[in-house]
Backbone bond lengths (Angstrom), bond angles and torsions (degrees), N, CA, C in turn:
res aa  C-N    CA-C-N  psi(-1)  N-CA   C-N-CA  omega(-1)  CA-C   N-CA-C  phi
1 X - - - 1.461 - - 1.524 109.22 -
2 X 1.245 132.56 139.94 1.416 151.51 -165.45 1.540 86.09 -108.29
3 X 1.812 88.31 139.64 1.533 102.95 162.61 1.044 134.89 -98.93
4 X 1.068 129.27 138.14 1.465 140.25 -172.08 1.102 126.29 -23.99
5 X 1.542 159.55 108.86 0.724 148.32 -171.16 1.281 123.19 -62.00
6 X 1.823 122.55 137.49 1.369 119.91 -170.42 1.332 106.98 -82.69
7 X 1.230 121.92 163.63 1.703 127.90 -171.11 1.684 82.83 -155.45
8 X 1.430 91.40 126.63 1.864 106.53 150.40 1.322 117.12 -125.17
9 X 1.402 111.67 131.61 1.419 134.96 162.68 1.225 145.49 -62.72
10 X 1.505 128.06 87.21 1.607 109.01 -169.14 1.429 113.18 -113.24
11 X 1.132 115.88 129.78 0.973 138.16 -170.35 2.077 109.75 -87.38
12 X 1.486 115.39 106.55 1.297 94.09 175.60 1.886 109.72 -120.18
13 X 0.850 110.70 154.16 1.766 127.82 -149.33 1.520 113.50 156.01
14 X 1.979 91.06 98.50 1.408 87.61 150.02 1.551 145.23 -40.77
15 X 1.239 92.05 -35.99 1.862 91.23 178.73 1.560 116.82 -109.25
16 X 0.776 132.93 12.81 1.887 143.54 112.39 1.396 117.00 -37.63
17 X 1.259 104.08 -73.19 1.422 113.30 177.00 1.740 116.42 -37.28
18 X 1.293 121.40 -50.32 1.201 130.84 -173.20 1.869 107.87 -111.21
19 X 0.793 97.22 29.08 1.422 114.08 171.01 1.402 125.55 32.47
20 X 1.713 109.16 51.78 1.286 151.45 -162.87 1.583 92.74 -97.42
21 X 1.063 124.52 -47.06 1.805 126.38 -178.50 1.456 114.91 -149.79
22 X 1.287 115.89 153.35 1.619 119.39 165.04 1.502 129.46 -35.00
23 X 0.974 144.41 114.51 1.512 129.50 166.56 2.036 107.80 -78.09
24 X 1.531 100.58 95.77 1.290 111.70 161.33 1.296 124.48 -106.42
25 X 1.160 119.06 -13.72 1.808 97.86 141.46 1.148 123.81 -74.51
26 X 0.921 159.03 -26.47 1.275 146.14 168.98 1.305 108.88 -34.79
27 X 1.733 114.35 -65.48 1.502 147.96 -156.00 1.511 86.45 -71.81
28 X 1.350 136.64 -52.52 1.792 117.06 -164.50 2.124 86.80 -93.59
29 X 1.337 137.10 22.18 1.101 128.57 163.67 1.718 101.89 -95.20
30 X 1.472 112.64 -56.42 1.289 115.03 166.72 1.540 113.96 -31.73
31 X 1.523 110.07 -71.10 1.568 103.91 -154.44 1.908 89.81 -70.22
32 X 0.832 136.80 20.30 1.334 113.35 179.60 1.549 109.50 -122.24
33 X 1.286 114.70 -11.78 1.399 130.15 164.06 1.815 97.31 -75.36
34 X 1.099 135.40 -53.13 1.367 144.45 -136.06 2.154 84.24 -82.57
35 X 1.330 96.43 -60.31 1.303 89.24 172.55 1.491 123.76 -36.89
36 X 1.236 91.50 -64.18 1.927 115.57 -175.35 1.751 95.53 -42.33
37 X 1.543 132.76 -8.29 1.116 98.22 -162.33 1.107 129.89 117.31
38 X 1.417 116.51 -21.10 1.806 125.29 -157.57 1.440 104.50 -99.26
39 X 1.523 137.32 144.79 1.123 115.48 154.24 1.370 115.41 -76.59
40 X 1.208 137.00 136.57 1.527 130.95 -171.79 1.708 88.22 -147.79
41 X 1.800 99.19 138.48 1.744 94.97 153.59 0.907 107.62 -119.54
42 X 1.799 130.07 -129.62 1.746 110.87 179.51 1.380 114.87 -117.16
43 X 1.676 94.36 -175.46 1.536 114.32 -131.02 1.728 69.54 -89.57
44 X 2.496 68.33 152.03 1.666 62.14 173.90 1.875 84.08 -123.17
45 X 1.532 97.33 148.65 1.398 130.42 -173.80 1.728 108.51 -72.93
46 X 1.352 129.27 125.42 1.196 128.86 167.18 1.095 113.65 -126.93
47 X 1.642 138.02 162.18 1.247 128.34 160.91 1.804 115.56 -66.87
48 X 1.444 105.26 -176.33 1.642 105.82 170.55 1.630 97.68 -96.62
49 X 1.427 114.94 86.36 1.504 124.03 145.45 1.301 107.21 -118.33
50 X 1.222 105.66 130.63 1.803 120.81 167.96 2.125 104.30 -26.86
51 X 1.953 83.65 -73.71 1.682 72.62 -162.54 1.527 126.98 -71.88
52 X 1.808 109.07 -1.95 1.735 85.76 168.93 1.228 114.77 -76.47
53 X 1.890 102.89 -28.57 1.933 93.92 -165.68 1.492 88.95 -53.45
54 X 1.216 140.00 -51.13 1.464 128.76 -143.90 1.552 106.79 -77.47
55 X 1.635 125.63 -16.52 1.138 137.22 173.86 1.175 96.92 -70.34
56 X 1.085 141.36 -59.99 1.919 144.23 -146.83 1.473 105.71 -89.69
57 X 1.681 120.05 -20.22 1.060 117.86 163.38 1.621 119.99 -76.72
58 X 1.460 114.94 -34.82 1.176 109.57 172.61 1.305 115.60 -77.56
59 X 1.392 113.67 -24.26 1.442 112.34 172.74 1.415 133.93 -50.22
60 X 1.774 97.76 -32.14 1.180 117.29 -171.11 1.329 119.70 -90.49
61 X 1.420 124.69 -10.74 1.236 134.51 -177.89 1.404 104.26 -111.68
62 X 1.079 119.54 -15.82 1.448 107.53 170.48 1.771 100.10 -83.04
63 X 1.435 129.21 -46.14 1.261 100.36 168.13 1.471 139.29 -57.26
64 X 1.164 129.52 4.65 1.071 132.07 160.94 1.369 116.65 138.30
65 X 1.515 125.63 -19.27 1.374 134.37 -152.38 1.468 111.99 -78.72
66 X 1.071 130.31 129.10 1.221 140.49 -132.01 1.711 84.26 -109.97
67 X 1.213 137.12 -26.13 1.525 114.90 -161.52 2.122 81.21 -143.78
68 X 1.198 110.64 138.50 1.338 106.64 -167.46 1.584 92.24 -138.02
69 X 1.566 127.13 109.84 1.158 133.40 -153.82 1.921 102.08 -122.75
70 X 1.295 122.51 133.45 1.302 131.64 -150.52 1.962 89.31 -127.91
71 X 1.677 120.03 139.47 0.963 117.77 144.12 1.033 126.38 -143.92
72 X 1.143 128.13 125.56 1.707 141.01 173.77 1.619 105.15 119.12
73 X 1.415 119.07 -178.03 1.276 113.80 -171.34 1.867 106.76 84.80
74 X 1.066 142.06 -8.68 1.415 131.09 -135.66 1.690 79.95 -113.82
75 X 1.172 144.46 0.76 1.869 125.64 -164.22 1.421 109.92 -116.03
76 X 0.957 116.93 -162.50 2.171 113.14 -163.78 1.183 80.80 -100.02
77 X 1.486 156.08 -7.86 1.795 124.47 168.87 1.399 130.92 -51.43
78 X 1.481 117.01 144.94 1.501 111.19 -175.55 1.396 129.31 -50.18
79 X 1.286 118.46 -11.15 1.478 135.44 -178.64 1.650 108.95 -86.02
80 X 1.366 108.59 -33.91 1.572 124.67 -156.61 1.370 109.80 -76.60
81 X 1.511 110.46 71.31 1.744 133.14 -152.48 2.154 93.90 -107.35
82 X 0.975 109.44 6.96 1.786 109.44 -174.90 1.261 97.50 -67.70
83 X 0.974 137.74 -45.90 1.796 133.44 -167.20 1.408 110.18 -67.73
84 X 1.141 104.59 -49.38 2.155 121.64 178.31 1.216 105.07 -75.15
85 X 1.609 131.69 -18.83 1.687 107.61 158.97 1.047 112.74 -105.40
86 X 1.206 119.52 -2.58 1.591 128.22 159.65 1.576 114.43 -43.38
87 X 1.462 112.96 -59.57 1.263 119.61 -175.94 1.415 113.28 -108.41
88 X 1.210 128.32 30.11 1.546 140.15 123.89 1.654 106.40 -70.90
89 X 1.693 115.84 -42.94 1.688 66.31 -177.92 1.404 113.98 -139.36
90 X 1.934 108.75 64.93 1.366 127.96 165.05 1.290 112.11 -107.69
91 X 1.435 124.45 166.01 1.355 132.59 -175.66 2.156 97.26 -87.81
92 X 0.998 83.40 -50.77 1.741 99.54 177.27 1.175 131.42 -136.04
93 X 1.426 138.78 -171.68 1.882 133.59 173.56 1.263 102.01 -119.48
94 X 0.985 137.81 172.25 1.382 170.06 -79.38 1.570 126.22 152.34
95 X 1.113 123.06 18.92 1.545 148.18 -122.01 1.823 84.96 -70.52
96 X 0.819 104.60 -21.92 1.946 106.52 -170.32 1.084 125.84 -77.42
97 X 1.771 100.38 -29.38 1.361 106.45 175.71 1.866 111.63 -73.88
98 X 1.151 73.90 -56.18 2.049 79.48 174.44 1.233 121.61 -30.83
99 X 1.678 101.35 -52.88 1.493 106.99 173.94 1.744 121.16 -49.22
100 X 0.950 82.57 -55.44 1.677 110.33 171.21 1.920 117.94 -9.96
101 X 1.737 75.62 -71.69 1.751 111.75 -155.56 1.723 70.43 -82.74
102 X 1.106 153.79 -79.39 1.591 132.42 -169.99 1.060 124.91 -57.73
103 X 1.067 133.06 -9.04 1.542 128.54 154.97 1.506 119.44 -85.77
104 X 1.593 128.38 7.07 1.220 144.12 -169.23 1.806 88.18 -111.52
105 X 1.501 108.06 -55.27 1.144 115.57 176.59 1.949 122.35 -36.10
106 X 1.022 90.93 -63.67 1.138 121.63 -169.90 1.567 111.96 -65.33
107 X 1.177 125.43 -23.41 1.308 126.20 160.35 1.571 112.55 -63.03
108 X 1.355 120.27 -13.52 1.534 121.79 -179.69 1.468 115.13 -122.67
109 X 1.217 124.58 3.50 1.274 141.37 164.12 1.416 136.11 174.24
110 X 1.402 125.59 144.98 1.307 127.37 -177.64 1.769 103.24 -37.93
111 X 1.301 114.73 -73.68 1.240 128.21 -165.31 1.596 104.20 -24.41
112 X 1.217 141.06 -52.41 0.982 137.76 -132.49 1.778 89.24 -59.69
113 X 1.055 93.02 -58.37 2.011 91.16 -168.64 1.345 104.91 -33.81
114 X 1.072 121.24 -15.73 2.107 110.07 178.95 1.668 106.30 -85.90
115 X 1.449 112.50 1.19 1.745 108.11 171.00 1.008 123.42 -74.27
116 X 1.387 142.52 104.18 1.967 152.70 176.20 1.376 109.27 -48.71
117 X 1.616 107.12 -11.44 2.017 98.91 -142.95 1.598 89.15 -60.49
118 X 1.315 134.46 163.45 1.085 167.83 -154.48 1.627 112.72 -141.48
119 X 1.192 103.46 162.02 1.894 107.06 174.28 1.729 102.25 -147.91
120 X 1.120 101.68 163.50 1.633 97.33 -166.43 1.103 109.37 178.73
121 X 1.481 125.90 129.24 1.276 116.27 150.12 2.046 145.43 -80.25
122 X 1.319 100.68 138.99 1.513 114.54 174.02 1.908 118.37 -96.87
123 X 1.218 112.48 104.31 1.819 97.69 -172.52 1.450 107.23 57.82
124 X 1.383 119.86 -117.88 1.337 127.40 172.75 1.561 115.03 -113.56
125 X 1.103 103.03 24.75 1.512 93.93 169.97 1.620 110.47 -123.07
126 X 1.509 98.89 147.53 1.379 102.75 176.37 1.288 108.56 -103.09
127 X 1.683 106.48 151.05 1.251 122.80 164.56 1.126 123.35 -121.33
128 X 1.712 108.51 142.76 1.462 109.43 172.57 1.703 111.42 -142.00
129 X 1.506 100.14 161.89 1.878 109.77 -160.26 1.575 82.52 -108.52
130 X 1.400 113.73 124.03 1.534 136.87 129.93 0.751 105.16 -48.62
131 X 1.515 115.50 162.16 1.721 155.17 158.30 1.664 86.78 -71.68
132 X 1.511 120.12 158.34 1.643 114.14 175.00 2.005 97.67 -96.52
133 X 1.370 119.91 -1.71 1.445 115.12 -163.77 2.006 92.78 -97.79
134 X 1.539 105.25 140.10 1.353 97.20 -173.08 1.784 119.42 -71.33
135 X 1.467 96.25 -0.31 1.781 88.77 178.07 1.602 103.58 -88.48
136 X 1.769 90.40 -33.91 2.395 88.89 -178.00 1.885 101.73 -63.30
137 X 1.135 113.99 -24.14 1.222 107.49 -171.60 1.587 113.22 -85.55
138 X 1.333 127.58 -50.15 1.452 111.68 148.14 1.468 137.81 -42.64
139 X 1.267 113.44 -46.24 1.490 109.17 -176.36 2.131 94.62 -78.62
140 X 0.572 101.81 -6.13 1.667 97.62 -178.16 1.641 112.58 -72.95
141 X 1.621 88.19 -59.59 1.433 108.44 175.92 1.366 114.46 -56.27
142 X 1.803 124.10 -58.85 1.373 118.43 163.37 1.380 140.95 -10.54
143 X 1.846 93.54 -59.32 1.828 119.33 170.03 1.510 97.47 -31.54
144 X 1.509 99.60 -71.31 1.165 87.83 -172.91 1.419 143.52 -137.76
145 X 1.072 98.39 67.70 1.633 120.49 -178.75 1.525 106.70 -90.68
146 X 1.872 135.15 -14.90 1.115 123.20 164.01 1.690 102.50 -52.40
147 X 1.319 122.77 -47.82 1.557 122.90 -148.45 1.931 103.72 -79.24
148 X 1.495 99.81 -26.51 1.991 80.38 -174.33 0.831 103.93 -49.07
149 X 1.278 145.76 -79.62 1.154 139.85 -147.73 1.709 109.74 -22.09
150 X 0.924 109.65 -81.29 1.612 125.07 -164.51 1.246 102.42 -69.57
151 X 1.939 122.26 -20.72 1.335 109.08 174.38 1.623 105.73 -62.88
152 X 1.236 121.69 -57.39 1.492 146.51 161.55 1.498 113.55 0.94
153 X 1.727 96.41 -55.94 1.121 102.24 -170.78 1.735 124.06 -92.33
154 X 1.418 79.83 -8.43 1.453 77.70 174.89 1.489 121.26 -97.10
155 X 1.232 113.04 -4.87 1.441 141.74 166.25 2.058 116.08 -56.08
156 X 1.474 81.34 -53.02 1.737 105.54 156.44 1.299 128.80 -45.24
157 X 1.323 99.43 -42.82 1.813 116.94 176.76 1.808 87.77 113.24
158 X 0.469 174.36 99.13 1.298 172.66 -149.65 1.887 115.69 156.33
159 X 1.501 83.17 59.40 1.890 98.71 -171.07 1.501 126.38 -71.41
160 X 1.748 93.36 -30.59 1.542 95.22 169.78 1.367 118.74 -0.90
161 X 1.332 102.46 130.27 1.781 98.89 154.32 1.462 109.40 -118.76
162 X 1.339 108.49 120.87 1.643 120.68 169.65 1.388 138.68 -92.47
């Protein structure tokens, strides 16, 4: 039996970060990874600066974690820098998933089309940008939680086609 794949959570929000409000996306990103399967523990909280998100993402894939999950940062505010350290520190994008998680979006509100988040791969780990609100971040994740799996695996090298 194969183990679960690890998933880390980062959570970015100035006022999380400085402990101005709760981080509950993170917490309904966790329990919905944990279901899915993932080993995940907790999120870790950053402010909206370009270079930590892009530090904590590389951080996180160099320790090993196979699925590296981002929330907040994703909307047109001047702070809302998740997409631009996103792709400072991936090898490539993922352009499908994005699509994905906004067309999931978008069945529950106009707004969604103003979300940047991005998906991408690092080495073998993939990344993807949440909505920072805990309903954009569930229904985002939902979109597409049929596909890790097999994204995962193909990340592995595991190209087979069956």
């Amino acid at each position: 039996m194969t183990a679960a794949p690890r998933a880390h959570v980062i959570t970015v929000s100035d006022g999380a970060f400085h402990g101005k409000r709760e981080d509950t996306s993170g917490a309904a990103v966790i329990e919905m990874l944990k279901a899915g399967g993932f080993e995940v523990g907790r999120p870790q909280v950053v402010p909206d600066e370009r270079g930590q998100i892009t530090d904590a993402i590389v951080s996180a894939a160099s320790a090993g974690n196979r699925l590296i999950v981002t929330t907040g940062g994703t909307g047109l505010g001047p702070r809302d820098v998740t997409p631009q350290a996103t792709k400072d520190a991936i090898d490539y994008d993922v352009p499908g998933l994005g699509e994905a998680m906004r067309r999931a979006g978008a069945e529950s509100t106009p707004m969604a089309a103003l979300s940047r988040g991005i998906a991408g791969v690092r080495g073998a780990s993939l990344v993807l940008n949440l909505p920072g609100s805990p309903k954009g971040a569930r229904e985002s994740l939902q979109a597409v939680m049929p596909v890790l799996a097999h994204a995962l695996a193909l990340l592995r090298g595991d190209t087979e086609h069956r």
